[in-house]
N, C-alpha and C positions, 0 to 999 in steps of 0.2 A: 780160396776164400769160401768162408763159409758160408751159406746164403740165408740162413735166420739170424744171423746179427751181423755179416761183414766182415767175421776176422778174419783177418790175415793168417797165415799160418808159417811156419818155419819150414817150406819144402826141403831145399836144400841140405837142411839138418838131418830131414827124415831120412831123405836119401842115403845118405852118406850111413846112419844107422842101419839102418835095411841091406844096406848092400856088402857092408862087412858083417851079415850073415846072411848071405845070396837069396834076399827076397827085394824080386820084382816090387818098384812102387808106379801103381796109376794114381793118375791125379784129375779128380774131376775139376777143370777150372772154368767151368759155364760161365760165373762172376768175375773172372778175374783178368781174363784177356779183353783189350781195347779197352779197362776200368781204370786198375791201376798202373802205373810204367813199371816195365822188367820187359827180361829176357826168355825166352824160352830156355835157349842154350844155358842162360847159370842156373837152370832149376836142375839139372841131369838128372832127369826121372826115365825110367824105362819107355812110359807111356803118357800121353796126355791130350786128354777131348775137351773139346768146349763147344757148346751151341755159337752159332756167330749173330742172330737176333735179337740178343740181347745189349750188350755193350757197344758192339761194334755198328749194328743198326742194318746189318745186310738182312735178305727175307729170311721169311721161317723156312725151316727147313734144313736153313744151310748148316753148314758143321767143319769143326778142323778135326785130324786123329793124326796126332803125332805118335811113330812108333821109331822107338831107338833102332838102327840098321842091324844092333846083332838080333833084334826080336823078332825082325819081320819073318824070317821063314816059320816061326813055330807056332804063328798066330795065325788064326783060320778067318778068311773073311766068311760074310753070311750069306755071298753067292758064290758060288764057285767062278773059280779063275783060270787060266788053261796054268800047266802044270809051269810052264818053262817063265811064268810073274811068280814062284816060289818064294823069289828074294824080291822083289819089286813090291814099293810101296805103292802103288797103283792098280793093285789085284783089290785094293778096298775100294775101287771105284766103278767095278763090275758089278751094275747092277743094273742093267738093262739099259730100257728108252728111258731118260728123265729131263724135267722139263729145262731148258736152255738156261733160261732168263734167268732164274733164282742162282744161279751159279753165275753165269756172271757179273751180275749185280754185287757180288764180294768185293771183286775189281773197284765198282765203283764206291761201294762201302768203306774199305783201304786207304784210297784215295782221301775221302772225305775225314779219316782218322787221321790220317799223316799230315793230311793240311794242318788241323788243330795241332797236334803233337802230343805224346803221351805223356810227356810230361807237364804241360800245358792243362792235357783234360785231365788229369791228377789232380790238380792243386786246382783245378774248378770245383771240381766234386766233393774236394774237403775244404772248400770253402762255402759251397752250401749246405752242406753236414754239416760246419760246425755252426752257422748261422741260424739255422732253427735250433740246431741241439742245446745249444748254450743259452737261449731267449727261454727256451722252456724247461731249461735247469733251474729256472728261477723261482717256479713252484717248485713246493714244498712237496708234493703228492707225484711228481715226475721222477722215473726212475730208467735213468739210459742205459741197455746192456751191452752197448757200442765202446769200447775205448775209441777215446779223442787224442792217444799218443800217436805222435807222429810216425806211421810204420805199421801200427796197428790194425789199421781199416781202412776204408779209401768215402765212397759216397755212401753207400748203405749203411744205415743205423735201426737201432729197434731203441721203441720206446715205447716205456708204460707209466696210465695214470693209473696208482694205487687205487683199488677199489672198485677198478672200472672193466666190465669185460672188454678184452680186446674184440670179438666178433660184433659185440654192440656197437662200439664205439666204429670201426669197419664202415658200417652199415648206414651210420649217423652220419659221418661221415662224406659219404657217397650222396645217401638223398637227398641231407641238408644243403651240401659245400659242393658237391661233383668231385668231390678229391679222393683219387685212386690208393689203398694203404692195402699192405696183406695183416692181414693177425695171424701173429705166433701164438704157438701155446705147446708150450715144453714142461715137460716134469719138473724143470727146476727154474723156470721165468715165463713171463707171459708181456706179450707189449702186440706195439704192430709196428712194419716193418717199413719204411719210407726210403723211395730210392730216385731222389731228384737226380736229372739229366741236365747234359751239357745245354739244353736247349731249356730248364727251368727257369724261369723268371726269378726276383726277390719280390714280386708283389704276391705272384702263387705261394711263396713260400708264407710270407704275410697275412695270407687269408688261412693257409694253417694253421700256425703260430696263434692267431685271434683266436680258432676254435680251440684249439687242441686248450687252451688257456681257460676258456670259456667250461669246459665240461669240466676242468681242473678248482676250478672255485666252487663253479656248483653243481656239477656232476651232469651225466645226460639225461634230459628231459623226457619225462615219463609216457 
């Protein structure tokens, strides 16, 4: 997933290219795991990281590193390991004293993911994606560089009012409403970037919606 608009991507596709002409694919999925539902196992990528404070809600810090079983011995962890974890996936967790708590709280992280169910927190996420996105398709001057096909995205969306810098509007945002957005700003689109959670209201979203509307009529106050 890509994480200035949300797309989804065709891993498995890559894969399958890549590998009938023997190049390794890593996959950054920081966005993608506990966001939308899938498999690790049907991506068959060589490799694959994700942060776990983001989606899944476990502390900062924590992290997953999938490495395919033929990779592990030829990949070098960043502290050394004794020689005889060569083939063990557990030489990447040689790295001294570190603190307890934040590793086990995964555990309890898991837990609180599987209660909801990934399929469940799927179709939360793109029901609050499409619920602002679709209210403020309705100006004229909004322009989503999200697809809303099904398969597409999941909860993250970017969106821009023509005419409007996204840092402004960011910023306006924040002091005015308290409502947290990133701005993009890419060679080839500019928006800001909205990433409601399973724990977002539709009144939060509402108080969006009002503003995001409001600078859309008559721009942000000078």
């Amino acid at each position: 997933m890509i994480n200035i608009t949300g797309q989804i991507l065709p891993v498995r596709d890559v894969v399958r290219m890549a590998r009938r002409r023997g190049v390794p694919v890593i996959v950054d999925g920081a966005h993608s795991l506990a966001h939308h539902d899938f498999k690790l196992s049907d991506l068959d990528c060589d490799y694959y990281a994700v942060s776990l404070h983001k989606w899944l809600f476990a502390p900062h810090g924590t992290g997953l590193l999938y490495v395919r079983r033929d990779k592990i011995a030829d990949l070098w962890p960043l502290m050394a390991a004794p020689e005889g974890m060569d083939d063990d996936i557990r030489k990447f967790e040689e790295i001294g004293t570190h603190p307890a708590a934040n590793y086990l709280a995964i555990g309890e992280a898991l837990t609180f993911h599987q209660g909801i169910g990934g399929r469940r927190k799927e179709a939360r996420m793109v029901y609050l994606r499409d619920y602002w996105a679709k209210r403020l398709l309705e100006q004229d001057r909004v322009r989503l560089h999200t697809s809303l096909k099904p398969g597409f995205a999941c909860g993250i969306a970017t969106v821009e009012i023509e005419g409007v810098d996204p840092s402004d509007l960011t910023s306006w945002l924040w002091n005015e409403h308290k409502i947290i957005v990133t701005p993009i700003k890419h060679p080839e689109f500019q928006g800001i970037r909205l990433s409601p959670s399973v724990y977002t209201m539709l009144e939060e979203l509402d108080r969006f919606i009002e503003a995001m509307d409001h600078v859309a009529r008559h721009g942000l106050p000078a």
